[in-house]
Each structure stands twice: as structure tokens, then as C-alpha cells.
N, C-alpha and C positions, 0 to 999 in steps of 0.2 A: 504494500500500500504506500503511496507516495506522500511524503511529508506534506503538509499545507502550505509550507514558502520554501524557499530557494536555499536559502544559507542561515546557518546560526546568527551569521551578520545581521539579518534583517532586523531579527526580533535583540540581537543584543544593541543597534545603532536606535532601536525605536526607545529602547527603556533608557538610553542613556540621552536620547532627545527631550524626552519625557521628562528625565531627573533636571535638566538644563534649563528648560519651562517652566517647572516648579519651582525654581532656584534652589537646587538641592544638588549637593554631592555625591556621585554614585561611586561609591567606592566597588573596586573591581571584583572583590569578595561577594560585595552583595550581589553586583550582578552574576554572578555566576547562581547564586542561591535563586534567586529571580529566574533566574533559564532554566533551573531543575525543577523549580515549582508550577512555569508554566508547560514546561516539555510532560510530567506527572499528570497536573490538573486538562492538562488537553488529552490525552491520551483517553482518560477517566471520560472526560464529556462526549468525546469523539468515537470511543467503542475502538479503542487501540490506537489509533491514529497516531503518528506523529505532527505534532507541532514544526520542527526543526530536523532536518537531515544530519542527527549528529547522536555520541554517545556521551554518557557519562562516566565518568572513573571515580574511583573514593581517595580521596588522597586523605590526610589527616585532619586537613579544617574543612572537610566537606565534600559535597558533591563538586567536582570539577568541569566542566567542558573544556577539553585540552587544546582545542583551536582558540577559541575565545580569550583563552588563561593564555598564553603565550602570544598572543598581537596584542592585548590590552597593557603586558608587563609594565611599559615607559608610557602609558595615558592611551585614549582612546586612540585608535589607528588612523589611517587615510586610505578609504577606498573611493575608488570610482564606483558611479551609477549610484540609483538613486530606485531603491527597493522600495516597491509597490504592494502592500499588503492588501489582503481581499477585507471585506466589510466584515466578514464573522471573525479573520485572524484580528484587525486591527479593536474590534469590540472585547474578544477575550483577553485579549493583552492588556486591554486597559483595565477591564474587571481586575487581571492581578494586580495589576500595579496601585488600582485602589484597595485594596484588599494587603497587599502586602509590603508596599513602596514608602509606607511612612516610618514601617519597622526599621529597628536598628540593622547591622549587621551580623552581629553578635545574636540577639533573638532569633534571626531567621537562620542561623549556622545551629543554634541548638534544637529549633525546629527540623529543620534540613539531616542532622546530625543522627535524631534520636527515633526516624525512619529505620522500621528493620530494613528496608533495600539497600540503604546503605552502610549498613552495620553488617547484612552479611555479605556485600561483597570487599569490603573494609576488613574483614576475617579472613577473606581468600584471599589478601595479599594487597600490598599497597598499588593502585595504579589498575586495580581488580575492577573493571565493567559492572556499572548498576542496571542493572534487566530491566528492560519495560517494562515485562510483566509484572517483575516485583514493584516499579513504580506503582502500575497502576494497581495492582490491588491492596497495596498502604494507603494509596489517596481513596482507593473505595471504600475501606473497610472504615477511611479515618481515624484512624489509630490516636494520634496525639496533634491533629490535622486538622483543621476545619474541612465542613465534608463540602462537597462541588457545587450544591446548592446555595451553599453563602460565600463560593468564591466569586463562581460565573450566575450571573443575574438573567433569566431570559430576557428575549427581547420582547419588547411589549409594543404593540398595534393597536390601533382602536380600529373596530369594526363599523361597518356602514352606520350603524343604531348608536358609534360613540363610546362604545365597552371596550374596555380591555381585555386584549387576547395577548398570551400567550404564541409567542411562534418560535420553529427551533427549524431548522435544516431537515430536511426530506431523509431519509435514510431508507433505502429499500429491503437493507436485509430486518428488518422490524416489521411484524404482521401483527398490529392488536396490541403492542406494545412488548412482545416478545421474542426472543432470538432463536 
């Protein structure tokens, strides 16, 4: 299944635009914590999906993306182009970044941290691959995690008559609400 955007860049150039905007300092720890939580929390919404085309490692102070952690060492990079996110990636991104953008960096590493997906691949060895699946079934199960519904907010419509609806992305493999 093919990730929702092009590069971990996208979504780590959007939070760190974001943090700029708010007039807020995004320290490179936190984004990395930020990219685990929304690669987890999209996976979760999306029925596996990835978010971003990329893995994560456990290094010692966390989840890692190893592209990311190594172009961001000396401050935010310089790339060319000018990454165009879809309406539902650039609305979940922002749900996280409400949701978890005012936290410290510290809180969201012992959040981040005290995930069994990262704890056991943190046991298999430094540098040891966090599994989707173990993401997503931490974030489903909501262990020590707010659970999906107070991260990501649906989107809300009003109907001809004025009322609020409800609407999410069409999913085929779902018949009646079941897989």
C-alpha cells in the first residue's frame, strides 16, 4: 500500500513551518517524536496505511527516523520543491500538531518512550526497527496514548437541512462497518 505523501520531508518541512507560524521552536527531538506519532496515529485511522514512506529505529531517547535525524543535525535542511499535501494528509497533520505540538519535548519522548513498540524493539538491539504493526496496535489499544478519536477530529459538513454530519474517506474494503 503506498504511503499518503512522497517523503518524510513533507510532513517533517510542514510541522517545522507550523512550529515557525506559531512562533515556537521545534527542537529536532521533538520532531522526530511528532513523525512517530503521526506515522502510529495515521496508520491507526487509515487501516495500516502509511503516513510517510519511511521506518522507524529505537535509538535511546526514542523513536528515530534516520533520514530526518541526520539532515536536520546542523538546523532545518534546504531542499528544492515545494511539497503539496492532499486535504485529508494536511487536516491530520494539523489535528496532531494540535493535539501534541504545545507539548514539551521531554513529555512526548516519555510518551513516545513508554510504547511497548518501542520498548521491544529497543530490547532487540539499538538501531532495532519499530513495526507498524506494533505501532498500530499501541495506538489502538491506547495503552498510555490518547486513543484516535481525541487525536484526529472528523470532519464535519453540514447537510442541505444545516446539521452536522460527520464524513470520513470512502474505504471499500469496509461492508456495514466491518473488515
Amino acid at each position: 500500500m503506498p504511503a499518503a505523501t512522497d517523503s518524510v520531508f513533507d510532513i517533517a518541512f510542514w510541522f517545522s513551518d507550523r512550529a515557525l507560524n506559531d512562533n515556537e521552536y521545534l527542537q529536532p527531538v521533538k520532531l522526530q517524536y511528532l513523525l512517530y506519532l503521526s506515522q502510529s496515529y495515521f496508520a491507526v485511522a487509515y487501516n495500516g496505511k502509511k503516513l510517510v514512506p519511511a521506518i522507524f529505529i529505537a535509538e535511546e531517547t526514542g523513536p528515530v527516523e534516520p533520514s530526518v535525524h541526520r539532515a536536520w543535525t546542523r538546523g532545518r535542511p534546504t531542499f528544492d520543491g515545494n511539497p503539496v499535501l492532499s486535504d485529508d494528509v494536511h487536516s491530520f497533520v494539523d489535528s496532531i500538531w494540535r493535539r501534541f505540538g504545545h507539548h514539551s519535548a521531554e513529555h512526548l519522548s516519555k510518551l513516545c518512550r513508554r510504547t511497548p513498540a518501542y520498548q521491544v524493539a529497543l530490547k532487540r538491539g539499538h538501531r532495532a526497527e519499530i513495526m507498524l504493526e506494533h505501532m498500530m496496535e499501541n495506538f489502538t489499544r491506547a495503552h498510555d496514548t490518547p486513543d484516535v478519536g481525541q487525536v484526529v477530529k472528523p470532519k464535519v459538513v453540514r447537510s442541505h437541512k444545516g446539521r452536522a454530519v460527520a464524513v470520513k474517506s470512502w474505504d471499500p474494503r469496509t461492508l456495514g462497518g466491518k473488515k
